[in-house]
Biopython code that builds the backbone (N, CA, C, O; Angstrom):
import numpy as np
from Bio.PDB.StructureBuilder import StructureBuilder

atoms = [
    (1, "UNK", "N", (-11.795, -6.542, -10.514)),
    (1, "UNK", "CA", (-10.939, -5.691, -9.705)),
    (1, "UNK", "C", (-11.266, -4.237, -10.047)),
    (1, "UNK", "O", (-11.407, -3.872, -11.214)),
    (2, "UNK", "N", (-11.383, -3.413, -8.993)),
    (2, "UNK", "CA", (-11.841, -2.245, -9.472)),
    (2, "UNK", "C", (-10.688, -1.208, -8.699)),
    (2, "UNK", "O", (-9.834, -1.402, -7.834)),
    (3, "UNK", "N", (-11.102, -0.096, -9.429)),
    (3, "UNK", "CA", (-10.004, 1.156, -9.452)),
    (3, "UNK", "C", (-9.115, 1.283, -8.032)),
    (3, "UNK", "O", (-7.889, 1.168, -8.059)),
    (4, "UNK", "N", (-9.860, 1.532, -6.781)),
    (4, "UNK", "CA", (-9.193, 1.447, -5.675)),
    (4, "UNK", "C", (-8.472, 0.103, -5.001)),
    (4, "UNK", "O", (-7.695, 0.125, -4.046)),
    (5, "UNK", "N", (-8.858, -0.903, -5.629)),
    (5, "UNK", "CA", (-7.854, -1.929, -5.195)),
    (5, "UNK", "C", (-6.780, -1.701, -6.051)),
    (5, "UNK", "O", (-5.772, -1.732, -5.346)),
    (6, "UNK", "N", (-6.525, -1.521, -7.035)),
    (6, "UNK", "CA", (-5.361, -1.571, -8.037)),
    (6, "UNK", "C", (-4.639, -0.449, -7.108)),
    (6, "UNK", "O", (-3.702, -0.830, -6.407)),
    (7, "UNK", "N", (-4.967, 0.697, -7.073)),
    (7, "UNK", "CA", (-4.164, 1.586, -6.029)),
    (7, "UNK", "C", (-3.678, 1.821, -5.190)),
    (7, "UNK", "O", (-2.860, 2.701, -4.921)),
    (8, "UNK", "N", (-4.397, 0.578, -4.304)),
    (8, "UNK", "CA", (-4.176, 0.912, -3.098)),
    (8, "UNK", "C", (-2.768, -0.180, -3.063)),
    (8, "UNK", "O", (-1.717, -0.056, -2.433)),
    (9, "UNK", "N", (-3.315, -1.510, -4.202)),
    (9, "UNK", "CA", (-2.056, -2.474, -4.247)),
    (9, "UNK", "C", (-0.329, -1.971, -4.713)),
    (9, "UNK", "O", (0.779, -2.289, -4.279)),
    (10, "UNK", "N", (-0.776, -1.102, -5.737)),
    (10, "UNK", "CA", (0.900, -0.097, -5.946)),
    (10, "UNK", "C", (0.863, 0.814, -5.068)),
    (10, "UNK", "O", (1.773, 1.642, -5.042)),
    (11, "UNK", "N", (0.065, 0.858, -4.372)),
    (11, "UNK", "CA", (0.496, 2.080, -3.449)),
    (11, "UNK", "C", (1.794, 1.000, -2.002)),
    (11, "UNK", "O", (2.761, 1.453, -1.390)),
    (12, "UNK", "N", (1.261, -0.266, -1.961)),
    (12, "UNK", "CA", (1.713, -0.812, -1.152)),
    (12, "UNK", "C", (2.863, -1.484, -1.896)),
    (12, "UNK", "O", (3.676, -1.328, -0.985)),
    (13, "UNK", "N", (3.489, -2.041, -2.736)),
    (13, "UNK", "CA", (4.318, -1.726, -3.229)),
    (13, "UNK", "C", (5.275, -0.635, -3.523)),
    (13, "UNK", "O", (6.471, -0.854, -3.714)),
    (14, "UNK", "N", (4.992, -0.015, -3.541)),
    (14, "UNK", "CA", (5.734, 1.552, -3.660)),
    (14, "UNK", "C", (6.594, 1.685, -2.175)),
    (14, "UNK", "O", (7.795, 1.880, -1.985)),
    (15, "UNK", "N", (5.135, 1.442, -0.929)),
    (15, "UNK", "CA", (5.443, 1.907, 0.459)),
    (15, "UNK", "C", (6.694, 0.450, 0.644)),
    (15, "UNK", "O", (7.728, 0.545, 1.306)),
    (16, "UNK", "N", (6.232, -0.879, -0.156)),
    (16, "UNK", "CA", (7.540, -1.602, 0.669)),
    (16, "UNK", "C", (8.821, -1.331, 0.147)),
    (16, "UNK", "O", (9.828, -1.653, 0.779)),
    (17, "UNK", "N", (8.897, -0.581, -1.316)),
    (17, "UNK", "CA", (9.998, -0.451, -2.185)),
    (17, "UNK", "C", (11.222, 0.602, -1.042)),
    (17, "UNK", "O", (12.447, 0.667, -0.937)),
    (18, "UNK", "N", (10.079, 1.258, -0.385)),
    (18, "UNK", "CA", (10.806, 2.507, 0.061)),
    (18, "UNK", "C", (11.117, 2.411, 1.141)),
    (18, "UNK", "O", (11.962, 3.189, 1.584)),
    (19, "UNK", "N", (10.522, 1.378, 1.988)),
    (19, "UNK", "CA", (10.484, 0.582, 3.087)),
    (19, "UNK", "C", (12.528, -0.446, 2.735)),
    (19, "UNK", "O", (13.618, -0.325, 3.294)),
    (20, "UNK", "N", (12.077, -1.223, 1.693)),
    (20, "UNK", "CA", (13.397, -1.994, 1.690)),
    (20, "UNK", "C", (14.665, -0.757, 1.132)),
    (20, "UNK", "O", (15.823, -0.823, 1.545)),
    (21, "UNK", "N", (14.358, -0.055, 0.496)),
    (21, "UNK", "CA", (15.703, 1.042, 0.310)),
    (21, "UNK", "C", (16.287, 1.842, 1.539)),
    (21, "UNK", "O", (17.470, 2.127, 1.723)),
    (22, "UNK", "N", (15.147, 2.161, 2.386)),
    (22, "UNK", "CA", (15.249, 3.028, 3.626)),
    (22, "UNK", "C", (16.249, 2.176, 4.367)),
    (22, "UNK", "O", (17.304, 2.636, 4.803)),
    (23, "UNK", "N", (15.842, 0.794, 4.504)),
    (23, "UNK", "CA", (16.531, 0.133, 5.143)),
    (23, "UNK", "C", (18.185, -0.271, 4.518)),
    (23, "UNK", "O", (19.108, -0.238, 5.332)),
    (24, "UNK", "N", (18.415, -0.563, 3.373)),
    (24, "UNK", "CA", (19.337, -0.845, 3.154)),
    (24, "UNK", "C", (20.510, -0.046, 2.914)),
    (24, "UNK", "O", (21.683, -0.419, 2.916)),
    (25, "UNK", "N", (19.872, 1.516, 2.631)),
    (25, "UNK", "CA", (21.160, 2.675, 2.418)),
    (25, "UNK", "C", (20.592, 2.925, 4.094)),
    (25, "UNK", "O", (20.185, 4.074, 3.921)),
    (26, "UNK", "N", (20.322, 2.670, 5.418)),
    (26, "UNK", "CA", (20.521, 3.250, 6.596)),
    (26, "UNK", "C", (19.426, 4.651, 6.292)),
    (26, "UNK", "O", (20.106, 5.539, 5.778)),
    (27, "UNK", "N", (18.667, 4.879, 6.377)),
    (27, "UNK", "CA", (17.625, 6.082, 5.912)),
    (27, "UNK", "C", (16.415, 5.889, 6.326)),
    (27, "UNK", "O", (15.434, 5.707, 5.605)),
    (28, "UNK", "N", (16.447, 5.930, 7.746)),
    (28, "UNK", "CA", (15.666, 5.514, 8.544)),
    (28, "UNK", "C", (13.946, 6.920, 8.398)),
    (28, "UNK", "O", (12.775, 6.814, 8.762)),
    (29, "UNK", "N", (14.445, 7.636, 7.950)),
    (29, "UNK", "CA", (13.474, 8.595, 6.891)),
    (29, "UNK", "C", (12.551, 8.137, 6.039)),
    (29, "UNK", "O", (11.401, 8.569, 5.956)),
    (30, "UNK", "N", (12.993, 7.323, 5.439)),
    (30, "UNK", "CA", (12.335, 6.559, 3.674)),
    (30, "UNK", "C", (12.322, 5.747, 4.433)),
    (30, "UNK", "O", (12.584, 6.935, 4.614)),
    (31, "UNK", "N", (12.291, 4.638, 5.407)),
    (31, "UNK", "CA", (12.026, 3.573, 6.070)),
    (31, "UNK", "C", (10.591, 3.790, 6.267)),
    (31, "UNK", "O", (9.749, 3.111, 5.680)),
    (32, "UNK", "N", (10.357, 4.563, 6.943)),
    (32, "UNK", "CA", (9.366, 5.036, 7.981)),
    (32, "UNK", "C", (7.967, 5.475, 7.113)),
    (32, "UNK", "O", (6.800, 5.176, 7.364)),
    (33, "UNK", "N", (8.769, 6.667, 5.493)),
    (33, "UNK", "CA", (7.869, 6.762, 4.810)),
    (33, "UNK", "C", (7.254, 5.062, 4.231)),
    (33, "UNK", "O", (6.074, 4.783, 4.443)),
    (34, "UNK", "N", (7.808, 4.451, 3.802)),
    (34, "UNK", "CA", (7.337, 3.329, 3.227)),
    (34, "UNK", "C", (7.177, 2.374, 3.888)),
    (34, "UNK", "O", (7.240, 1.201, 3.520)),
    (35, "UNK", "N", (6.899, 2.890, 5.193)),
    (35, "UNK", "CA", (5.812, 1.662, 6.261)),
    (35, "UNK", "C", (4.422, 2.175, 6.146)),
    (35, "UNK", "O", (3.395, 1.509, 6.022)),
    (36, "UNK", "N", (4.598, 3.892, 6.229)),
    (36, "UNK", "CA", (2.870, 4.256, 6.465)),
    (36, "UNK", "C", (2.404, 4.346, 4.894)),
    (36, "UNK", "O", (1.261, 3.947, 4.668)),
    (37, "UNK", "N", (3.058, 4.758, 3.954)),
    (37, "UNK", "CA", (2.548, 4.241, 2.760)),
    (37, "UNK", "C", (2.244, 2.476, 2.072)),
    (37, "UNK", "O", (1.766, 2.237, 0.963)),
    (38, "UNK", "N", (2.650, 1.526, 3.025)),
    (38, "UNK", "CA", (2.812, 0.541, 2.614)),
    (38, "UNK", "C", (1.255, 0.265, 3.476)),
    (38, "UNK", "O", (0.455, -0.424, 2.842)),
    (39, "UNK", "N", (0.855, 0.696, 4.687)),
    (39, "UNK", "CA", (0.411, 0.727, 5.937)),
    (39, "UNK", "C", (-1.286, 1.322, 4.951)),
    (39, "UNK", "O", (-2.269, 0.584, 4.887)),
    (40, "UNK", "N", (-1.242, 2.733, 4.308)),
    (40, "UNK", "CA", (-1.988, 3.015, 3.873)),
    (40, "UNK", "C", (-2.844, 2.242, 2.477)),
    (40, "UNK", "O", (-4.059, 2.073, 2.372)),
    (41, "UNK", "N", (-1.773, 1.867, 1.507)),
    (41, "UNK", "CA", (-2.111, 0.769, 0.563)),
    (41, "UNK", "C", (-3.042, -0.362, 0.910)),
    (41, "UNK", "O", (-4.041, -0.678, 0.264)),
    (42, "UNK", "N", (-2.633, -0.885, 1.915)),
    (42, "UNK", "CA", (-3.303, -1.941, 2.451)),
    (42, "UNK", "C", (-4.766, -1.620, 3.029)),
    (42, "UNK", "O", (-5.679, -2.396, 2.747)),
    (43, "UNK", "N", (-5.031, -0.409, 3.893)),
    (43, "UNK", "CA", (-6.197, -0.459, 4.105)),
    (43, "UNK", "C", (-6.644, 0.202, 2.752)),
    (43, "UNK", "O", (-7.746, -0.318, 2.578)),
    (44, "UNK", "N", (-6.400, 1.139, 1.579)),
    (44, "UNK", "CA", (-7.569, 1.455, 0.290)),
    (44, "UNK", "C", (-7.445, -0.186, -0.264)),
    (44, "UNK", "O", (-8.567, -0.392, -0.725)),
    (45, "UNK", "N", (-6.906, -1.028, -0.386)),
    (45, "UNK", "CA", (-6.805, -2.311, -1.085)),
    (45, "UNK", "C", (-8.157, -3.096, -0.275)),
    (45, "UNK", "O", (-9.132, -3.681, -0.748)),
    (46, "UNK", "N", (-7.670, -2.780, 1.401)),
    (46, "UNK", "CA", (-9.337, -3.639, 1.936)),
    (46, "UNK", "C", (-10.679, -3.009, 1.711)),
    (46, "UNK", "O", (-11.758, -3.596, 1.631)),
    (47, "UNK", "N", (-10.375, -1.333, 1.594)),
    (47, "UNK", "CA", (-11.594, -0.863, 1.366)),
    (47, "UNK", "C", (-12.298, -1.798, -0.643)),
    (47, "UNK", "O", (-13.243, -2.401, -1.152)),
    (48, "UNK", "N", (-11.052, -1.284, -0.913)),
    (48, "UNK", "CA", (-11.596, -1.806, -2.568)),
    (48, "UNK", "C", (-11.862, -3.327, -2.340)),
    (48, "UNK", "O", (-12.992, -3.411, -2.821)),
    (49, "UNK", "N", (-11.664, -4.103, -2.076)),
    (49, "UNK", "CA", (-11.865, -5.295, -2.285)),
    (49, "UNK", "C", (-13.417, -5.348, -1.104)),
    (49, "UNK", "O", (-14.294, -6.127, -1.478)),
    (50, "UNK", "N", (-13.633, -4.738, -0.081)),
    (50, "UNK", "CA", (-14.893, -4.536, 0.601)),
    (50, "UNK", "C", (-16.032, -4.090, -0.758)),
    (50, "UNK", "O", (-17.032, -4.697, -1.144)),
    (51, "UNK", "N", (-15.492, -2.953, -1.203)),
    (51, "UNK", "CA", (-16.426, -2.273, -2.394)),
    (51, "UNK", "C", (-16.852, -3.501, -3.409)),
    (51, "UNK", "O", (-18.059, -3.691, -3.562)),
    (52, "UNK", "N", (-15.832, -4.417, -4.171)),
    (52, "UNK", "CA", (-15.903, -5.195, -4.930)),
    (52, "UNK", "C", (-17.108, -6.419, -3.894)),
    (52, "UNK", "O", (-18.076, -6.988, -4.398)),
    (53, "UNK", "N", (-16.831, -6.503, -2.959)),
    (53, "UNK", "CA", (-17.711, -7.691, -2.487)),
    (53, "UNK", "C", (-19.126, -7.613, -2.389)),
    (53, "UNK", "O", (-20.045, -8.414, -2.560)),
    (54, "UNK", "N", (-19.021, -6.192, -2.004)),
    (54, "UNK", "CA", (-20.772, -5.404, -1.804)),
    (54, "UNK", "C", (-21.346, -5.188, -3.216)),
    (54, "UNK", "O", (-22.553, -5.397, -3.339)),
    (55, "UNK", "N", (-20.676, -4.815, -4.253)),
    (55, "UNK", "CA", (-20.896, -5.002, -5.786)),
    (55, "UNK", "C", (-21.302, -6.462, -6.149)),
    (55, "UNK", "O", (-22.235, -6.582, -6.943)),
    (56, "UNK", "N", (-20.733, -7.538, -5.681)),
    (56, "UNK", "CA", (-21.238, -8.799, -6.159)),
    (56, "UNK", "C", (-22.891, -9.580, -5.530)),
    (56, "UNK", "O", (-23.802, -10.228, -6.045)),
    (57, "UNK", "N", (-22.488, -8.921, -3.832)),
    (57, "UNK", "CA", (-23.688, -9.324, -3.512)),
    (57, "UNK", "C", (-25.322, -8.713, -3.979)),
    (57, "UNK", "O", (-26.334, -9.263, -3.546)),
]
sb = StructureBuilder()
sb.init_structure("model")
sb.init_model(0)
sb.init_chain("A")
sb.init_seg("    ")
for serial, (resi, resn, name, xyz) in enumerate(atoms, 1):
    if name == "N":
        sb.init_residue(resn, " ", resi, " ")
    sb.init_atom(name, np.array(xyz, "f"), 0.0, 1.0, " ", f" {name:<3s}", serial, name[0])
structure = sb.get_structure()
């Protein structure tokens, strides 16, 4: 596992943390942030795990 998957994976964590708080105090603000941060995690996580695959081959 290399550096940008680990990041991009707490990054998407982070985005759903803020995602489920937004939602539950009504904060449709922090909702929104922690969709496109959750949104962004996910694609550096595919880039890193792309990087890791091209490293093996």
């Amino acid at each position: 596992m290399n550096k940008v998957q680990v990041k991009g994976r707490i990054k998407q964590v982070e985005g759903k943390i803020k995602e489920v708080a937004g939602d539950i105090v009504g904060n449709t603000s922090l909702e929104q942030k922690g969709k496109v941060e959750n949104a962004v995690g996910k694609v550096e996580a595919g880039f890193g795990d792309l990087k890791e695959d091209l490293k093996k081959k």
